[in-house]
Every structure is written in structure tokens, then in C-alpha cells.
PDB file of N, CA, C and O in Angstrom:
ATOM      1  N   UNK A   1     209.328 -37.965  74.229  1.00  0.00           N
ATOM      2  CA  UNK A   1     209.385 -37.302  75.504  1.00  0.00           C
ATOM      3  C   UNK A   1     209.778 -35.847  75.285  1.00  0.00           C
ATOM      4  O   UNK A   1     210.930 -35.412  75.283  1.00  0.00           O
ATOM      5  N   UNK A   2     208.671 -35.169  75.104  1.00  0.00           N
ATOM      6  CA  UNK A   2     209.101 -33.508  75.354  1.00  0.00           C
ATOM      7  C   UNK A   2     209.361 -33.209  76.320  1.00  0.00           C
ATOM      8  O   UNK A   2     209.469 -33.980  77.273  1.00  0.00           O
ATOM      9  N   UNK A   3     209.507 -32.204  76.345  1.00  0.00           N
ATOM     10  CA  UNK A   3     210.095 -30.956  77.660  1.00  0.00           C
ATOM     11  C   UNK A   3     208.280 -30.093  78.331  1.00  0.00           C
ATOM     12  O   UNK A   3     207.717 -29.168  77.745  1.00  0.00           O
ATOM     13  N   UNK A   4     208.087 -30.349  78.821  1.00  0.00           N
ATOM     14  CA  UNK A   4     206.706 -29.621  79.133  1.00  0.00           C
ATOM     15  C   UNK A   4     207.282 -28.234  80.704  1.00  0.00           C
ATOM     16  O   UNK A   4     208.121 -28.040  81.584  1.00  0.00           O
ATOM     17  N   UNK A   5     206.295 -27.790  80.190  1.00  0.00           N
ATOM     18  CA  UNK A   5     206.719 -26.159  80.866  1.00  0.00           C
ATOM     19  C   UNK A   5     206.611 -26.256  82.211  1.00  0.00           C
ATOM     20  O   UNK A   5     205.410 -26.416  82.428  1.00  0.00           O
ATOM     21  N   UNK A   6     207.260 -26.247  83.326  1.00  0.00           N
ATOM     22  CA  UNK A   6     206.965 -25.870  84.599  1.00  0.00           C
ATOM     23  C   UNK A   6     206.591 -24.457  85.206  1.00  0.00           C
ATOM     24  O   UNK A   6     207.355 -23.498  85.308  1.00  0.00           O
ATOM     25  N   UNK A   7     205.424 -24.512  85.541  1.00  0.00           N
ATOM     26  CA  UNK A   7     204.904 -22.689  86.368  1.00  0.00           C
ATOM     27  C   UNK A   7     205.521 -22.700  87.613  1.00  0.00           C
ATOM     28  O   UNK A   7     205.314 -23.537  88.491  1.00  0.00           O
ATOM     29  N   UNK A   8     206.288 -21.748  87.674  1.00  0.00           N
ATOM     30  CA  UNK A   8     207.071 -21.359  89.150  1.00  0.00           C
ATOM     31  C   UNK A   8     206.298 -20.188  89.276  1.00  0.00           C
ATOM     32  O   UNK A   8     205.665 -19.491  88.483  1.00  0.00           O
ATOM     33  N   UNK A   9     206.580 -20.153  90.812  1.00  0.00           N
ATOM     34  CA  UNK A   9     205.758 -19.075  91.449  1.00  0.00           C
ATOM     35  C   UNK A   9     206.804 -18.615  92.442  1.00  0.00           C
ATOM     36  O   UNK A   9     207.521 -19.138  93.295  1.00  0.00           O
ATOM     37  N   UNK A  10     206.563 -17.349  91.936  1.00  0.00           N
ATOM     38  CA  UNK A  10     208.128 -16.139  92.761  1.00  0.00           C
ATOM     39  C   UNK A  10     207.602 -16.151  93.914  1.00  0.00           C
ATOM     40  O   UNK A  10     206.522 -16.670  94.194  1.00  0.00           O
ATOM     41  N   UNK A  11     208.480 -15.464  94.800  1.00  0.00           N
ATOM     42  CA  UNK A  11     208.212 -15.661  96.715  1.00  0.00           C
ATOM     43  C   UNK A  11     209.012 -14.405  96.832  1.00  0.00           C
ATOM     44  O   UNK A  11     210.211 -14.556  96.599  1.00  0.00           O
ATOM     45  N   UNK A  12     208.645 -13.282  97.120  1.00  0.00           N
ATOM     46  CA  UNK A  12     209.583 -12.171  97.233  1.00  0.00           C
ATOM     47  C   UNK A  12     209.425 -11.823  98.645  1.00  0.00           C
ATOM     48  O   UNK A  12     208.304 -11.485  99.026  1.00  0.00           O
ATOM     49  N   UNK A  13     210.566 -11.870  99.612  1.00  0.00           N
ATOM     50  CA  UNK A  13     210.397 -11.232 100.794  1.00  0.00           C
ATOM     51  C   UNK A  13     210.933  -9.902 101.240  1.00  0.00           C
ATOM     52  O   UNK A  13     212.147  -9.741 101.117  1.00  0.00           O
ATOM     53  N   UNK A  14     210.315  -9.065 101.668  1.00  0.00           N
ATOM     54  CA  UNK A  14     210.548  -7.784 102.050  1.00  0.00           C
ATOM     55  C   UNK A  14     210.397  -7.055 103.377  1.00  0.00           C
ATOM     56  O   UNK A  14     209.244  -7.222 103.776  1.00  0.00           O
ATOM     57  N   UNK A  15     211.077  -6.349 104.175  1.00  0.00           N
ATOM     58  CA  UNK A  15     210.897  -5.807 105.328  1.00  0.00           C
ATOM     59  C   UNK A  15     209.863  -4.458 105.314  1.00  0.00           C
ATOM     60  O   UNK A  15     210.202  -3.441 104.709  1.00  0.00           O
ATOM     61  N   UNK A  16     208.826  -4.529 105.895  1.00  0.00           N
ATOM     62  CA  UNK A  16     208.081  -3.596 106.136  1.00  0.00           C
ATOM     63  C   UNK A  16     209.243  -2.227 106.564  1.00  0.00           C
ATOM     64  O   UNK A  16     210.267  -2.355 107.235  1.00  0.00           O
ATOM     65  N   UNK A  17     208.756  -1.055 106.000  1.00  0.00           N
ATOM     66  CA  UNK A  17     209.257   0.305 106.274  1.00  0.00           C
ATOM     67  C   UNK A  17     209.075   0.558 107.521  1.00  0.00           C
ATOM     68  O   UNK A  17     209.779   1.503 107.876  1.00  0.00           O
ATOM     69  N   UNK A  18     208.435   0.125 108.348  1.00  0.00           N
ATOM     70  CA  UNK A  18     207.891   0.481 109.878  1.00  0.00           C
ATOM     71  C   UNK A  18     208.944  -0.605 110.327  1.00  0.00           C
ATOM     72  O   UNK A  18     208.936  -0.245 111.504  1.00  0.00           O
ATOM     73  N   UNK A  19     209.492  -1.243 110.322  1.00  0.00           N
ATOM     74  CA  UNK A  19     209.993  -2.417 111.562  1.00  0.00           C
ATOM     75  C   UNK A  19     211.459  -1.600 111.357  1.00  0.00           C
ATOM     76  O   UNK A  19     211.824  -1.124 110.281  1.00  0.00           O
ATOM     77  N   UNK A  20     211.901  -1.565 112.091  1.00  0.00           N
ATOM     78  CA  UNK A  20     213.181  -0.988 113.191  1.00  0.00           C
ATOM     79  C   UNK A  20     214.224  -1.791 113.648  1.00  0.00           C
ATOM     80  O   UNK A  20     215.394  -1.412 113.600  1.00  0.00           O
ATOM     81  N   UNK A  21     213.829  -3.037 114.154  1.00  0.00           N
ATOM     82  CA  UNK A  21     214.560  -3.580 114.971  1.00  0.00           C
ATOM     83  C   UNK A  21     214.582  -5.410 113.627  1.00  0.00           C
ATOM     84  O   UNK A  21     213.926  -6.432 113.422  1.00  0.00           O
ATOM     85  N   UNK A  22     215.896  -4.646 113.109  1.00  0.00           N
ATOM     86  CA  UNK A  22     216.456  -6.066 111.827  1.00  0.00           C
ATOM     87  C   UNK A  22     216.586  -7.194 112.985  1.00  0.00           C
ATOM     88  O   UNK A  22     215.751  -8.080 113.166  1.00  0.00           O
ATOM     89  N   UNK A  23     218.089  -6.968 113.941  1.00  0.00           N
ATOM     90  CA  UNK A  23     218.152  -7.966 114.680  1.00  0.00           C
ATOM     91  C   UNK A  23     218.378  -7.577 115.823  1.00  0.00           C
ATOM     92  O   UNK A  23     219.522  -7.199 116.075  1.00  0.00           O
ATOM     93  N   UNK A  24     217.214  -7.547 117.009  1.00  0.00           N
ATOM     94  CA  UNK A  24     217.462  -7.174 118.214  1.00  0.00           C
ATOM     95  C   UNK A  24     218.512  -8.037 118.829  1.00  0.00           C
ATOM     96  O   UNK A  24     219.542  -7.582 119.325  1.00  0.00           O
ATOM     97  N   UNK A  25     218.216  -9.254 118.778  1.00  0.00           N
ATOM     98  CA  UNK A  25     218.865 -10.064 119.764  1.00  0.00           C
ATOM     99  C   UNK A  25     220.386 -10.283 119.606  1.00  0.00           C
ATOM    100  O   UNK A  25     221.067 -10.953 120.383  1.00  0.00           O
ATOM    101  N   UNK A  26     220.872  -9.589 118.425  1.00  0.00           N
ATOM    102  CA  UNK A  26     222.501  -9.419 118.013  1.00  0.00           C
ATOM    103  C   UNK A  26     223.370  -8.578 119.037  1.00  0.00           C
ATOM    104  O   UNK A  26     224.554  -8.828 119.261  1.00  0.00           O
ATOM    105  N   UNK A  27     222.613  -7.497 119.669  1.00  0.00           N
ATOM    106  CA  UNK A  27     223.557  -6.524 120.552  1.00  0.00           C
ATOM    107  C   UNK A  27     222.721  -6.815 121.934  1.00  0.00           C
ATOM    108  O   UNK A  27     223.109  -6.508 123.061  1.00  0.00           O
ATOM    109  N   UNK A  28     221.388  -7.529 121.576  1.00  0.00           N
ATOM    110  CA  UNK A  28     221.116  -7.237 123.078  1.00  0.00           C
ATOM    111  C   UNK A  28     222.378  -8.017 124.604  1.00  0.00           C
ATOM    112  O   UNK A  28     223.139  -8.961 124.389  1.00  0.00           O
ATOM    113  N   UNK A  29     222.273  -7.426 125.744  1.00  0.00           N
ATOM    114  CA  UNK A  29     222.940  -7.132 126.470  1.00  0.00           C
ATOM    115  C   UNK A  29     224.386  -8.512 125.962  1.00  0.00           C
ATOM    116  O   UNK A  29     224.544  -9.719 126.146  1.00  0.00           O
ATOM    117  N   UNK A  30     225.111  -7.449 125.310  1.00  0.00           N
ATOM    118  CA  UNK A  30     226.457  -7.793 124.710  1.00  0.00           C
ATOM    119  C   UNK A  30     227.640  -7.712 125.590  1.00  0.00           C
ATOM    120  O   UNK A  30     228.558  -8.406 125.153  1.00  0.00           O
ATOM    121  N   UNK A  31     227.832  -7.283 126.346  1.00  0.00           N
ATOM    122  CA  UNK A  31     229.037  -7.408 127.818  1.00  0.00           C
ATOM    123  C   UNK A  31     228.738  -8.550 128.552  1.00  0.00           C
ATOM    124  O   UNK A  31     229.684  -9.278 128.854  1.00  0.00           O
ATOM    125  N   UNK A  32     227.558  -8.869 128.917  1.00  0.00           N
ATOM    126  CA  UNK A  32     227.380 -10.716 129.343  1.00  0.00           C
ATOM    127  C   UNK A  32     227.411 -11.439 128.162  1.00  0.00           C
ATOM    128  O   UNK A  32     227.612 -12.568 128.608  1.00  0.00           O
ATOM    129  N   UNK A  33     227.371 -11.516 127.385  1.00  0.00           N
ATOM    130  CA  UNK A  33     227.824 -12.660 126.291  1.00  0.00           C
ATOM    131  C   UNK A  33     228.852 -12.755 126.017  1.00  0.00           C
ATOM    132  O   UNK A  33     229.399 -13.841 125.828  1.00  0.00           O
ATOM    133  N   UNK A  34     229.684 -11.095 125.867  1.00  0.00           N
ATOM    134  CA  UNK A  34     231.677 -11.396 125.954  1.00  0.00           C
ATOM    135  C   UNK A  34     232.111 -12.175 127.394  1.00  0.00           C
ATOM    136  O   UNK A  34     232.839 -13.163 127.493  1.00  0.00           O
ATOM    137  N   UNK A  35     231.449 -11.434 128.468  1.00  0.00           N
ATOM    138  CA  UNK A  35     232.053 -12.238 129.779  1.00  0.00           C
ATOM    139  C   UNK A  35     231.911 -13.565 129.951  1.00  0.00           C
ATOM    140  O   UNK A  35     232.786 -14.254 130.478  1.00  0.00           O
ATOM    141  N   UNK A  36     230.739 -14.046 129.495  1.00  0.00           N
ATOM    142  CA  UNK A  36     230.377 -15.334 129.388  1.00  0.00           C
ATOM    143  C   UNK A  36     231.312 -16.106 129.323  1.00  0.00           C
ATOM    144  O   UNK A  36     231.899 -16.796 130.156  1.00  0.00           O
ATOM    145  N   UNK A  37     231.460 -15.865 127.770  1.00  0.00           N
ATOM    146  CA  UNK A  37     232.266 -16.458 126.990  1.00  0.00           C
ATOM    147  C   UNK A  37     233.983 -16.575 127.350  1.00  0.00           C
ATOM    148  O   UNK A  37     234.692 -17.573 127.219  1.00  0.00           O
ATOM    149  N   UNK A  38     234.359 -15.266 127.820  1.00  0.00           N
ATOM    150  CA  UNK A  38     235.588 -15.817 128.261  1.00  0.00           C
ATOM    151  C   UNK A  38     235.589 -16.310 129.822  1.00  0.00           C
ATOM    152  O   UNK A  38     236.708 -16.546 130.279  1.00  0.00           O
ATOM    153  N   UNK A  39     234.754 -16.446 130.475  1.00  0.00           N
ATOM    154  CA  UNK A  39     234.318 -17.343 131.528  1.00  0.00           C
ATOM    155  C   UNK A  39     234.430 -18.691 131.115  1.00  0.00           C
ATOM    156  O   UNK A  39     235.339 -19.312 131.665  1.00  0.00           O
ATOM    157  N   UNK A  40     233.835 -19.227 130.399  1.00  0.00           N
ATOM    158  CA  UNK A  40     233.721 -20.678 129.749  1.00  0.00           C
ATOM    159  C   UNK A  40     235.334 -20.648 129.306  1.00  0.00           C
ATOM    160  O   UNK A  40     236.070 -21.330 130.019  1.00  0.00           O
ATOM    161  N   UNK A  41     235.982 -19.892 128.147  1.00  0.00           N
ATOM    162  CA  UNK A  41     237.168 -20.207 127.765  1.00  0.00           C
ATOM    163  C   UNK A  41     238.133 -19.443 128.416  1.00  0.00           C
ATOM    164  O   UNK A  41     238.634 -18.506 127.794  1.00  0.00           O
ATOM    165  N   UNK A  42     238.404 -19.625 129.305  1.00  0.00           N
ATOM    166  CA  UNK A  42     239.615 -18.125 129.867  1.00  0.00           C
ATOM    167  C   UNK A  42     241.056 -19.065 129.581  1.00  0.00           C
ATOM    168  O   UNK A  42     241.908 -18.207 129.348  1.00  0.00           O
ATOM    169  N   UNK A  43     241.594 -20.177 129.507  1.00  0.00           N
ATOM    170  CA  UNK A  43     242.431 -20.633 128.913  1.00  0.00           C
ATOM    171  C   UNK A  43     242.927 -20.082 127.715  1.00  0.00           C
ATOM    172  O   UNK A  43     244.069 -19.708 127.446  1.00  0.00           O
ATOM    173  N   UNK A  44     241.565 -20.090 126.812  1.00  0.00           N
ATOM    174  CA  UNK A  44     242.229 -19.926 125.705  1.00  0.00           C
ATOM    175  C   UNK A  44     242.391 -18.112 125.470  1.00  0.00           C
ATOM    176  O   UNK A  44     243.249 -17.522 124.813  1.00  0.00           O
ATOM    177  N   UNK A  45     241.317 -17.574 126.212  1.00  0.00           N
ATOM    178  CA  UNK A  45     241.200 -16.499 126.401  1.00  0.00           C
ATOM    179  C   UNK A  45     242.516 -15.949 126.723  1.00  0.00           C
ATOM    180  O   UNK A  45     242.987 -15.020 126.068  1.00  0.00           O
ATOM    181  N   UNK A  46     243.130 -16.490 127.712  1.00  0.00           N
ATOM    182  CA  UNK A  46     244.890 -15.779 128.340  1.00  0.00           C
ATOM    183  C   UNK A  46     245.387 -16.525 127.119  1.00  0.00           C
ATOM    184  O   UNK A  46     246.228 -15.768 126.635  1.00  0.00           O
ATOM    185  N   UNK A  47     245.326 -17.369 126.535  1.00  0.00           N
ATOM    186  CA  UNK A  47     246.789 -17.652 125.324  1.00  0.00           C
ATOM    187  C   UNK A  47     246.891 -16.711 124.278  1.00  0.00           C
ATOM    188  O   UNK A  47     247.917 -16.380 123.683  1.00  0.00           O
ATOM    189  N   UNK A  48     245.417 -16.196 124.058  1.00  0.00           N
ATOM    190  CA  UNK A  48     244.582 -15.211 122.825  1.00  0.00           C
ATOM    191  C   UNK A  48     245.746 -13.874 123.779  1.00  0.00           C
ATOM    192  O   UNK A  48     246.947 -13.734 123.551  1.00  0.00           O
ATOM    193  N   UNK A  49     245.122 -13.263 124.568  1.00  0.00           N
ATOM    194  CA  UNK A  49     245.668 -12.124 124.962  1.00  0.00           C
ATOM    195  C   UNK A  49     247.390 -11.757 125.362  1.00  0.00           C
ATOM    196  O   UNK A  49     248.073 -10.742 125.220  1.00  0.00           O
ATOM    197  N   UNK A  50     247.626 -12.925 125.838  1.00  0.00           N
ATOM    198  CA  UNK A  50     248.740 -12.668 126.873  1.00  0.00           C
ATOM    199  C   UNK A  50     250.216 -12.452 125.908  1.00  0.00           C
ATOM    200  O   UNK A  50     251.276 -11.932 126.258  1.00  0.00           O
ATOM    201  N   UNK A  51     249.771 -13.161 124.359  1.00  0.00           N
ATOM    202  CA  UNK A  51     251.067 -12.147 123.901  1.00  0.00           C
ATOM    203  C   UNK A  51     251.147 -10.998 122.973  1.00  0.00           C
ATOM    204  O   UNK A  51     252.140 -10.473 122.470  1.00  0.00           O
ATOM    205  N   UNK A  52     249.771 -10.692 122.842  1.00  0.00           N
ATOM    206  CA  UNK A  52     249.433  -9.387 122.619  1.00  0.00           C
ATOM    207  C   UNK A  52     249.710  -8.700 123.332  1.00  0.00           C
ATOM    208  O   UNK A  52     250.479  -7.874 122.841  1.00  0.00           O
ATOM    209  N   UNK A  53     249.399  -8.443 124.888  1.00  0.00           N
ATOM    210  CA  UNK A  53     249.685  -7.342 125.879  1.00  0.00           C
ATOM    211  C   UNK A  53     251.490  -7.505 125.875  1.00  0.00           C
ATOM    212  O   UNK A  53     252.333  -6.651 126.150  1.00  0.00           O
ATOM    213  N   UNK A  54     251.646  -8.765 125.503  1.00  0.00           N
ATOM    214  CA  UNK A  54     252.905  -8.460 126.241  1.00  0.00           C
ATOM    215  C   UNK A  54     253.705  -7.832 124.721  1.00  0.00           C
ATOM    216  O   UNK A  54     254.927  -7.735 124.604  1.00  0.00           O
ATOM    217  N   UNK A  55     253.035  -7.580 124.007  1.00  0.00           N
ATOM    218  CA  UNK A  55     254.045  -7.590 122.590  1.00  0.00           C
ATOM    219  C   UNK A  55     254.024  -5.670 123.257  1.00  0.00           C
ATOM    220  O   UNK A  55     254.836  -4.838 123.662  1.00  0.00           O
ATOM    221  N   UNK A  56     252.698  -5.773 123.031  1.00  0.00           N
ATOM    222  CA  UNK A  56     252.212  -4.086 123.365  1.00  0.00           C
ATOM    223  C   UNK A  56     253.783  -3.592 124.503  1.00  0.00           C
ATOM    224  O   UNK A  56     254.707  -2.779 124.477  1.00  0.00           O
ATOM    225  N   UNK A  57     253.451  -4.299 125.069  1.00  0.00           N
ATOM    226  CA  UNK A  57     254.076  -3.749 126.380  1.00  0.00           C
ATOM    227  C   UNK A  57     255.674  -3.551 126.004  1.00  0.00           C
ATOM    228  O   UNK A  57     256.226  -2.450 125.977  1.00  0.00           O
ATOM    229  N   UNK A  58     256.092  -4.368 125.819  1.00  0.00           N
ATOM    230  CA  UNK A  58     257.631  -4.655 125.053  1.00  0.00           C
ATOM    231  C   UNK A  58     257.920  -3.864 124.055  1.00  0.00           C
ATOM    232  O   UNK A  58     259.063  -3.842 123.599  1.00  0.00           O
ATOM    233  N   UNK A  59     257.082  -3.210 123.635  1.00  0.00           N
ATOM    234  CA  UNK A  59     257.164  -2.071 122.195  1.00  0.00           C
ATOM    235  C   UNK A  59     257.299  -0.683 122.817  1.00  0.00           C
ATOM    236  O   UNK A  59     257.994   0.243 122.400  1.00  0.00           O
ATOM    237  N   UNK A  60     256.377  -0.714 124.067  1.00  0.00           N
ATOM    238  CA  UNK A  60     256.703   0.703 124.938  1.00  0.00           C
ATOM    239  C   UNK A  60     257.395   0.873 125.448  1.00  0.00           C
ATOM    240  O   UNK A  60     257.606   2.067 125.660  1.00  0.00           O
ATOM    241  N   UNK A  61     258.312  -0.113 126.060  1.00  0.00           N
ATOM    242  CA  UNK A  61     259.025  -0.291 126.864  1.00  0.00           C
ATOM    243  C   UNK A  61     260.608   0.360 125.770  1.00  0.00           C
ATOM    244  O   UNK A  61     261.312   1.337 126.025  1.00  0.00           O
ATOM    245  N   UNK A  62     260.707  -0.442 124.791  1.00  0.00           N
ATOM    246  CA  UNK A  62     261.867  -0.287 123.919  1.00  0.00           C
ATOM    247  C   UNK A  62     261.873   0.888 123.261  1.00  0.00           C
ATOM    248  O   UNK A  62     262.917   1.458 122.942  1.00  0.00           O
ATOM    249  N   UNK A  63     260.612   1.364 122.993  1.00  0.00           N
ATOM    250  CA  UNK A  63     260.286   3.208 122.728  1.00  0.00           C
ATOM    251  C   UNK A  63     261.229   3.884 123.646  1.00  0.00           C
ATOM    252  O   UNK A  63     262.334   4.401 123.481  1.00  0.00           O
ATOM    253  N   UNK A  64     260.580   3.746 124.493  1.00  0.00           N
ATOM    254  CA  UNK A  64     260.977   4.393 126.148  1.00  0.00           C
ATOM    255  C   UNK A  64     262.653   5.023 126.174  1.00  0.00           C
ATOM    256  O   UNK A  64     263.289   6.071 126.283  1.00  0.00           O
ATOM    257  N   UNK A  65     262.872   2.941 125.909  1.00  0.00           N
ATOM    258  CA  UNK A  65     264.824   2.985 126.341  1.00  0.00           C
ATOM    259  C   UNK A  65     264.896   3.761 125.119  1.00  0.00           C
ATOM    260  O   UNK A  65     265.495   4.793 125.423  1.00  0.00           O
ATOM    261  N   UNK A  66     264.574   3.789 123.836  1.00  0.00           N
ATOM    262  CA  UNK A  66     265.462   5.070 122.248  1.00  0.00           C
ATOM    263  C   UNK A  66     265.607   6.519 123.374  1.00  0.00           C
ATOM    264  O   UNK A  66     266.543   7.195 123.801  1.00  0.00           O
ATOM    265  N   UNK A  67     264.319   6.512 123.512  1.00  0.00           N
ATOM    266  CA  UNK A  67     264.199   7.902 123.702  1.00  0.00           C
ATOM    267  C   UNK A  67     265.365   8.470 124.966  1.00  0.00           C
ATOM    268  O   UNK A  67     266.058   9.488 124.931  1.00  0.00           O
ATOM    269  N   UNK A  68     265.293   7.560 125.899  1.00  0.00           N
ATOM    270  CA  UNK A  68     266.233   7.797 126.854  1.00  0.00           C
ATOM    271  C   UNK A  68     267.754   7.476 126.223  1.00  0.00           C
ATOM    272  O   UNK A  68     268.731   7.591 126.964  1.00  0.00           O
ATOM    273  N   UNK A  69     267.909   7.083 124.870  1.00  0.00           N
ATOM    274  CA  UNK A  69     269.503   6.925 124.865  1.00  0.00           C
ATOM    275  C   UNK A  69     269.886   8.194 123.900  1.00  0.00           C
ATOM    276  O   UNK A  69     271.014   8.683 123.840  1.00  0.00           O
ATOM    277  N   UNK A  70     268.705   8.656 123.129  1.00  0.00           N
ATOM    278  CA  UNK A  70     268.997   9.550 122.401  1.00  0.00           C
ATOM    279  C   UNK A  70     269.066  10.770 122.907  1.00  0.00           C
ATOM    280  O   UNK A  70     269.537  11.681 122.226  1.00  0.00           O
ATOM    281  N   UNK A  71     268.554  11.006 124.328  1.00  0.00           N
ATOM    282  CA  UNK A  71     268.653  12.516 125.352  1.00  0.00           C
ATOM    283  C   UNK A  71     270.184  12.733 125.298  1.00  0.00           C
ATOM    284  O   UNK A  71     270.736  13.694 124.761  1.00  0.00           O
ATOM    285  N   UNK A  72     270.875  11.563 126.017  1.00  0.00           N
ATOM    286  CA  UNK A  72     272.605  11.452 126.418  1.00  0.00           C
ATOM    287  C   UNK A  72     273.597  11.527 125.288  1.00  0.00           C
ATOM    288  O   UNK A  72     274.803  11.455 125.520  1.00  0.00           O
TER     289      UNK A  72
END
């Protein structure tokens, strides 16, 4: 039992220089697919956000009070 040769045949794919549009449908209208989406999940959507804003918020807030203790 030898080894006998298999002929492969290459398949090279390439994008024409003229085509423009790689993936339209990636950005097309992209503000209804975010809204969508947190439409369907807004649960998880407020657990995702709500202690981010509030971290944000709590960081300005404590800025705020330095600055006001360091005037006096």
C-alpha cells in the first residue's frame, strides 16, 4: 500500500477593486437596532447602566465636595 498523490485544486477568493460596500448591512440604519435591542432587554439594559451612571455621578459629586472644602 503506497501513498499515491492527491491533485488539489486552490480556490482563491478576492474582492473586486470596484465593490465599495464590504458590509452594507453592518451599519445600515444602526440607532433602530441599538433601540431595538434595548427595547427587548431594558431589564438588563438598566442593571448594565444604572451603576455606571451612578458611579459617574458619585465621582462628580465627591469632586465637587474637595473642591468646596479646599476653598475654606
Amino acid at each position: 500500500m503506497g501513498k499515491q498523490p492527491v491533485r488539489m485544486k486552490a480556490v482563491v477568493y478576492a474582492l473586486s477593486p470596484f465593490q465599495q460596500k464590504v458590509m452594507p448591512g453592518l451599519f445600515k440604519d444602526l440607532p433602530g437596532k441599538i433601540s431595538h435591542k434595548i427595547t427587548d432587554n431594558w431589564i438588563s439594559a438598566t442593571l448594565l447602566l444604572a451603576p455606571l451612571i451612578g458611579t459617574v455621578s458619585y465621582v462628580k459629586w465627591y469632586q465637587e465636595r474637595e473642591k468646596m472644602e479646599h476653598r475654606y
